[in-house]
Structure formats: structure tokens, C-alpha cells
C-alpha positions as CSV (number, residue, x, y, z in Angstrom):
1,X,39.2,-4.4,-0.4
2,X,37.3,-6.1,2.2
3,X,33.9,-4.0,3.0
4,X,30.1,-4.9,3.2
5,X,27.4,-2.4,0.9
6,X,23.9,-2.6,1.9
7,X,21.5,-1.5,-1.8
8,X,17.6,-1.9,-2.4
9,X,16.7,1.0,0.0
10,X,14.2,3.9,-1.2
11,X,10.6,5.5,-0.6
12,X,7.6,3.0,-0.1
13,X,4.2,3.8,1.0
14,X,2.9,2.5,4.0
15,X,2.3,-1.2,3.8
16,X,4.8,-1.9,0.8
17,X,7.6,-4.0,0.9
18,X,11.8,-3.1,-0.2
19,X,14.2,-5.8,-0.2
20,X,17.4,-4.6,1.5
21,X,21.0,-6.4,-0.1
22,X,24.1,-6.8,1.9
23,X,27.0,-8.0,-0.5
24,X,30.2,-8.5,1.0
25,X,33.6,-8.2,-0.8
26,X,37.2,-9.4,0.6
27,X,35.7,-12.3,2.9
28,X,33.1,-14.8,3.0
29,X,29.8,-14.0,4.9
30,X,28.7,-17.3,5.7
31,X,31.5,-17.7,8.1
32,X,30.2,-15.2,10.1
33,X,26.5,-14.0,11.9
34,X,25.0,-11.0,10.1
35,X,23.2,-8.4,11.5
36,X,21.1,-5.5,10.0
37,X,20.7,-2.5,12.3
38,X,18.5,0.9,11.6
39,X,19.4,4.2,12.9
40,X,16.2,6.6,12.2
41,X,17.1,10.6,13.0
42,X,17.3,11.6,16.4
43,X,17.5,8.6,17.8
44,X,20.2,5.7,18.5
45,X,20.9,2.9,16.3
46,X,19.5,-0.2,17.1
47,X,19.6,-4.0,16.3
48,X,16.5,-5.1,14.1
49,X,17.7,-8.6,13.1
50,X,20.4,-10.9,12.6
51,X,21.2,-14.5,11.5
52,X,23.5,-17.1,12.4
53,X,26.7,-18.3,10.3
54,X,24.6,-21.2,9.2
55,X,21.3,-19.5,8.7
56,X,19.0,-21.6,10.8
57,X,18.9,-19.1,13.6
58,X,17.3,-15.8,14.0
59,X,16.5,-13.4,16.3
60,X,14.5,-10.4,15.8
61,X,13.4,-7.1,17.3
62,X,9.6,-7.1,18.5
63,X,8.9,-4.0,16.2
64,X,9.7,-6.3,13.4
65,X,8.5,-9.6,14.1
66,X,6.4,-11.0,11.7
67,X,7.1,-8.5,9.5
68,X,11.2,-8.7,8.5
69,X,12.9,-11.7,7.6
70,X,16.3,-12.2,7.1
71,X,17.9,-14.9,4.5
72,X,21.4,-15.4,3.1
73,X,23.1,-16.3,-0.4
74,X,26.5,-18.1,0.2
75,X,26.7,-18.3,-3.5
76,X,26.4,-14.7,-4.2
77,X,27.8,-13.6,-0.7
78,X,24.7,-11.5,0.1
79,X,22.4,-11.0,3.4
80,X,18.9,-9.6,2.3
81,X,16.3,-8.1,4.8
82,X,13.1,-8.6,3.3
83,X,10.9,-5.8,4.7
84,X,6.7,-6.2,4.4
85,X,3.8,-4.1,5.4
86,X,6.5,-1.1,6.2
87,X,4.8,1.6,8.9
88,X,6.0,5.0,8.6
89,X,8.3,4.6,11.7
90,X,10.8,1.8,10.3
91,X,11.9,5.0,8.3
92,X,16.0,5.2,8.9
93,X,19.1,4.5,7.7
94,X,19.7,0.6,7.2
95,X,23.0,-0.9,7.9
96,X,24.4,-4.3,7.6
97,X,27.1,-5.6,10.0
98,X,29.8,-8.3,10.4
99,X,31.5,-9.0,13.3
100,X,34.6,-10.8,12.5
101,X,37.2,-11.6,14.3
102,X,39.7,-8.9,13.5
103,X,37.0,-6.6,12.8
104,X,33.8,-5.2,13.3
105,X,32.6,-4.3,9.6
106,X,29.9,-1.7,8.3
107,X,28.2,-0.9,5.6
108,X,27.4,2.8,4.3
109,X,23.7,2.2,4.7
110,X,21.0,2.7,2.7
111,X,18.0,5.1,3.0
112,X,14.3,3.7,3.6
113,X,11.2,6.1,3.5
114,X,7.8,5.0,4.2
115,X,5.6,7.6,3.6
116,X,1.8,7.2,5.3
């Protein structure tokens, strides 16, 4: 079954840190630019940060900069958003996505809380 699952979300205070996984089964993720998007309720989701197929480009949302990074695993076919000194409004559902080809993949998401 091809599909992407996005793990590591939870409650943090403000100013922690959560490491977000995307692991990808059915297809290879290096082939492919990742993206991680955020959808916090009420509002629209929105792009927060993605990477290029080979990993040596990014591009980030100003809310985030210097604060998210994004890295890839080709060995264990993971994407991981790396989250530091989390504010109370990057609270939302975090999802991964791959758009391929022949299809436009999500993950479930995963829940992040930052409490103040």
C-alpha cells in the first residue's frame, strides 16, 4: 500500500522542540520534493516547508525561518521537520505531502500543542 504517515507530534511548552517523522511506504521519497504543511483550527492549511528531491534546496515559510528545518533519510525513507523554540501559534495539525506524478499523496497528520 503506497501512503506517507507523519508520527513524533504531541504537547510541548512554549520554546520546546518535537521532531515530526514522515515515512513513506509503496515508493521512494527521494525521487520526489517533500513538503510539510500545518492546518491550525479555523483557518486554512498552509505550506510551512519543503525540500527538494536531492535535499540541497529549501524553502520556508517566514513564521518558521530560523526556527524549522527540514532533512531527509533515503535509507529509512523518512522526511523529519525538526521544530525549535515552538510559540503557542505553530499549534495545528501537521501533514506531510508528496506530489508525484500520478498522485498527490497525504498523510493523516499528527497533532502539535504548544502550550504558553
Amino acid at each position: 500500500q503506497l501512503q506517507l504517515v507523519e508520527s513524533g507530534g504531541g504537547l510541548v511548552q512554549s520554546g520546546g522542540s518535537l521532531r515530526l517523522s514522515c515515512a513513506a511506504s509503496g515508493f521512494t521519497l527521494d525521487h520526489y520534493a517533500i513538503g510539510w504543511f500545518r492546518q491550525a483550527p479555523g483557518k486554512e492549511r498552509e505550506g510551512v516547508i519543503c525540500i527538494s528531491s536531492s535535499g540541497d534546496s529549501t524553502n520556508y515559510a517566514d513564521s518558521v525561518k530560523g526556527r524549522f528545518t527540514i532533512s531527509r533519510d533515503g535509507a529509512k525513507n523518512t522526511v523529519y521537520l525538526q521544530m525549535n523554540s515552538l510559540k503557542p501559534e505553530d499549534t495545528a495539525v501537521y501533514y506531510c505531502n508528496a506530489p508525484t506524478p500520478w498522485y498527490d499523496y497525504w498523510g493523516q497528520g499528527t497533532q502539535v500543542t504548544v502550550s504558553s
